[in-house]
C-alpha positions in Angstrom: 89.4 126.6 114.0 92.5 124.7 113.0 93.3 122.1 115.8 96.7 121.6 114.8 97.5 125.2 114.8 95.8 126.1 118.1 96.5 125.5 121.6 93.8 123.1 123.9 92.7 126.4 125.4 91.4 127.6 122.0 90.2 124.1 121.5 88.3 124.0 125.1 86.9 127.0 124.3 85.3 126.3 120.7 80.9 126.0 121.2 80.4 123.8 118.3 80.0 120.1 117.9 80.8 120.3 114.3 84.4 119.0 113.1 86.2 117.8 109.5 88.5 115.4 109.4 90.4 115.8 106.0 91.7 112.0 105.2 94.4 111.4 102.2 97.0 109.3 100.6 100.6 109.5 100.4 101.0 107.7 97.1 102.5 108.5 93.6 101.0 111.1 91.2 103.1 110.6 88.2 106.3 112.7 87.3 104.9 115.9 88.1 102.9 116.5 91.5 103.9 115.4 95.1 102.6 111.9 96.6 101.0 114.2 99.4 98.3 115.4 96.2 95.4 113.4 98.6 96.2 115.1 101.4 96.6 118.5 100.1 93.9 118.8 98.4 92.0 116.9 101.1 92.7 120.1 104.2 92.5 123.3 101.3 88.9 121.5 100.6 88.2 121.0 104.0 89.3 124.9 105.6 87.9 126.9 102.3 84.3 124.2 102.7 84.9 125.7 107.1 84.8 129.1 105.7 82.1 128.4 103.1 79.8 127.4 106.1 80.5 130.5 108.1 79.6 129.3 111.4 82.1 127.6 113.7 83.3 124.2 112.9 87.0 122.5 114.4 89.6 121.1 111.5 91.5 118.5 112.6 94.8 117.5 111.3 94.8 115.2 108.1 94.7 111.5 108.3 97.7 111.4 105.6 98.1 107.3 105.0 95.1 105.5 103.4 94.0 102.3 100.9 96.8 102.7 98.6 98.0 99.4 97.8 97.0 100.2 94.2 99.9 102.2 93.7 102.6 100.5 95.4 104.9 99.7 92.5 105.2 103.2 92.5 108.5 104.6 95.3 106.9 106.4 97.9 103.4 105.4 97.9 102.5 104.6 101.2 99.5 102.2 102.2 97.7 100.6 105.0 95.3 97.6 105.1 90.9 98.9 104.5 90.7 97.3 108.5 93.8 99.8 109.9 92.3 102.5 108.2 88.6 102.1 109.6 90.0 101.3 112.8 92.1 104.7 113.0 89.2 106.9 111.3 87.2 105.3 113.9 88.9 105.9 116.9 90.1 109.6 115.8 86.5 110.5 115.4 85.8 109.0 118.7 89.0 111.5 120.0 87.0 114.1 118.5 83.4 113.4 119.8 85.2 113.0 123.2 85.6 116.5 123.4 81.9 117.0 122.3 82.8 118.1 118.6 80.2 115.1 117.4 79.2 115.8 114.2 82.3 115.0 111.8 82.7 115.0 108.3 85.4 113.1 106.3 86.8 115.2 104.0 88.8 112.9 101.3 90.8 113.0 98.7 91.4 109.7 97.5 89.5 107.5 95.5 90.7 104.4 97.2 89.5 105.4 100.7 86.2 105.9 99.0 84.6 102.2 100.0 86.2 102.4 104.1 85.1 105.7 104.4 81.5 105.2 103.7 81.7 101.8 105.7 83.2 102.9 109.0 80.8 106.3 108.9 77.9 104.1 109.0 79.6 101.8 111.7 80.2 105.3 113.7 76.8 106.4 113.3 75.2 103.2 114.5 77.3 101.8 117.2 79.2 104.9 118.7 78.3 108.6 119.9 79.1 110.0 117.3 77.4 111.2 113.6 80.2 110.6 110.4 79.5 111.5 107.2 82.0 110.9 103.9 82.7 113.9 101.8 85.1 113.4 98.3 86.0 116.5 96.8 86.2 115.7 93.3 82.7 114.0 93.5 81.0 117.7 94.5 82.4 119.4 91.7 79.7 118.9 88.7 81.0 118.0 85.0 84.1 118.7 85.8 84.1 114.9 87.8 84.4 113.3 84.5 87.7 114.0 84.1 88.6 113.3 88.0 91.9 110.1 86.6 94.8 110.2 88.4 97.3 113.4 89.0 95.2 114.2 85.9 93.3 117.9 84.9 91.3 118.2 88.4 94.2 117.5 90.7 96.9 119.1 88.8 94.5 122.2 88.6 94.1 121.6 92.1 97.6 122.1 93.1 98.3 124.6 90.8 96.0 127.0 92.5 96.3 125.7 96.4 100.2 124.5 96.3 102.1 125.5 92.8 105.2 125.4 93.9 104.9 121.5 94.1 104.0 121.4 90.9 107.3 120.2 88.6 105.9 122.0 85.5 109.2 120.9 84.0 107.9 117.3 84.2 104.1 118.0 83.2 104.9 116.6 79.2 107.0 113.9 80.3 103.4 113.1 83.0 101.3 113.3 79.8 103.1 111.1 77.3 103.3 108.2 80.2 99.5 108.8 81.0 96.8 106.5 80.5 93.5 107.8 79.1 91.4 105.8 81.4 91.5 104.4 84.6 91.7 100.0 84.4 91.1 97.9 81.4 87.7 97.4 81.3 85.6 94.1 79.7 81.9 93.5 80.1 81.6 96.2 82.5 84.2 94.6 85.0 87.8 95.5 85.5 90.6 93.3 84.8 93.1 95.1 86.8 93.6 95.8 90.3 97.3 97.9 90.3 97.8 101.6 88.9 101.0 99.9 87.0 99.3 97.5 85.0 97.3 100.5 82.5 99.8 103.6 82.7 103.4 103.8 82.6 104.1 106.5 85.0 101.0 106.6 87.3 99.3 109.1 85.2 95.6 109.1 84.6 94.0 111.9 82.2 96.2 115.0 81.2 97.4 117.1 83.4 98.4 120.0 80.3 94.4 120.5 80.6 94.4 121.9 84.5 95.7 125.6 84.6 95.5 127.1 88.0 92.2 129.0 87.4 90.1 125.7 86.9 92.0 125.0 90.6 90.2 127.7 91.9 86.6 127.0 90.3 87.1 123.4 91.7 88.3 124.4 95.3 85.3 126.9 95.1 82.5 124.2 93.5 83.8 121.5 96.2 84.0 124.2 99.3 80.6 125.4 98.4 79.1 121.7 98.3 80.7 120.9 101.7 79.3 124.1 103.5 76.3 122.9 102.6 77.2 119.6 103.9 77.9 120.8 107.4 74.6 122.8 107.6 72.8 119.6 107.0 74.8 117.5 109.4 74.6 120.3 112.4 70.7 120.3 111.6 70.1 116.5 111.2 68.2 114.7 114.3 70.8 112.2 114.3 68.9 109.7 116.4 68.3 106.4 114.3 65.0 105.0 113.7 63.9 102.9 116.5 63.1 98.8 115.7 59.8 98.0 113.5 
């Protein structure tokens, strides 16, 4: 059940204490695809992974501003502090285990949120009633991960197959001459850069000439299939933690 599409008398009447949160970024993805890419991608993950699992889980609406500061040379890219984004994953999922849907799974799609999310899931699970778990798509999707860069192959593919129309396929060689091959500059195994601007001229990470809209659809399948999965583990788990030694 989609939460933002149903009324609270279809909510009040769901028997599950399973829910997914998908959580995003509105931030640059080069010339070609739409600074909602995170959350896009994000909710089609999170309602195919609903009707991978088969049995009745609540959606809620997407968390659409994240850790983003990365990209904010970049017009339009939209970012709030790692403590303002705990905080309002936090107290959503405590919205959400208010009504007894417990069990929640972050469904994201953006690599900055990556370090909060696991963070505040474990500060859920230990100090509130509730049971959080962090789910990334493009980390549930097998070789393909390699290539995951930025508005690169996987998202582009992604969009092409959940959301072409906000594609600018008109722009897609201009995204690939600006693009950068990798993601940082990178010297004895540490990173010497912090912002998106400082290794690729338009925001571009990987090339997005290599995601047609069928490898969209093995993706959204791969990640949907890992996250059904996912929410038959989490609606199984005895969630009670381990008592003192």
């Amino acid at each position: 059940m989609n939460l933002f599409d149903s009324t609270w008398t279809d909510a009040d009447a769901a028997e599950t204490d399973l829910a997914l949160l998908p959580v995003g970024s509105t931030e640059q993805h080069g010339p070609h695809a739409p600074l909602g890419t995170d959350v896009l991608t994000a909710e089609a993950v999170a309602e195919a992974g609903a009707d991978a699992y088969g049995g009745e889980v609540v959606v809620a609406p997407a968390i659409p501003v994240g850790v983003a500061a990365e990209h904010r040379q970049f017009t339009g890219t939209l970012w709030v502090s790692p403590d303002t984004f705990r905080d309002y994953v936090r107290e959503t999922v405590a919205s959400l285990a208010h009504h007894g849907w417990d069990r929640v799974v972050l469904v994201n799609g953006h690599g900055g949120n990556v370090g909060a999310l696991r963070e505040v899931a474990g500060t859920i699970t230990r100090e509130d009633d509730a049971y959080a778990v962090p789910f990334t798509w493009f980390d549930a999707v097998g070789d393909h991960g390699d290539e995951m860069g930025h508005g690169g192959p996987l998202e582009t593919a992604m969009l092409r197959h959940v959301a072409p129309d906000l594609v600018a396929e008109e722009r897609v060689a201009e995204a690939r001459e600006g693009a950068s091959d990798r993601w940082g500059e990178w010297v004895s195994y540490s990173n010497l850069t912090y912002d998106s601007a400082e290794f690729t001229e338009n925001g571009v990470v990987g090339d997005p000439a290599d995601g047609p809209a069928e490898r969209g659809a093995e993706l959204l399948e791969l990640a949907s299939e890992a996250l059904g999965r996912l929410l038959e583990a989490v609606e199984s788990r005895n969630v009670p933690l381990p008592p003192h030694k």
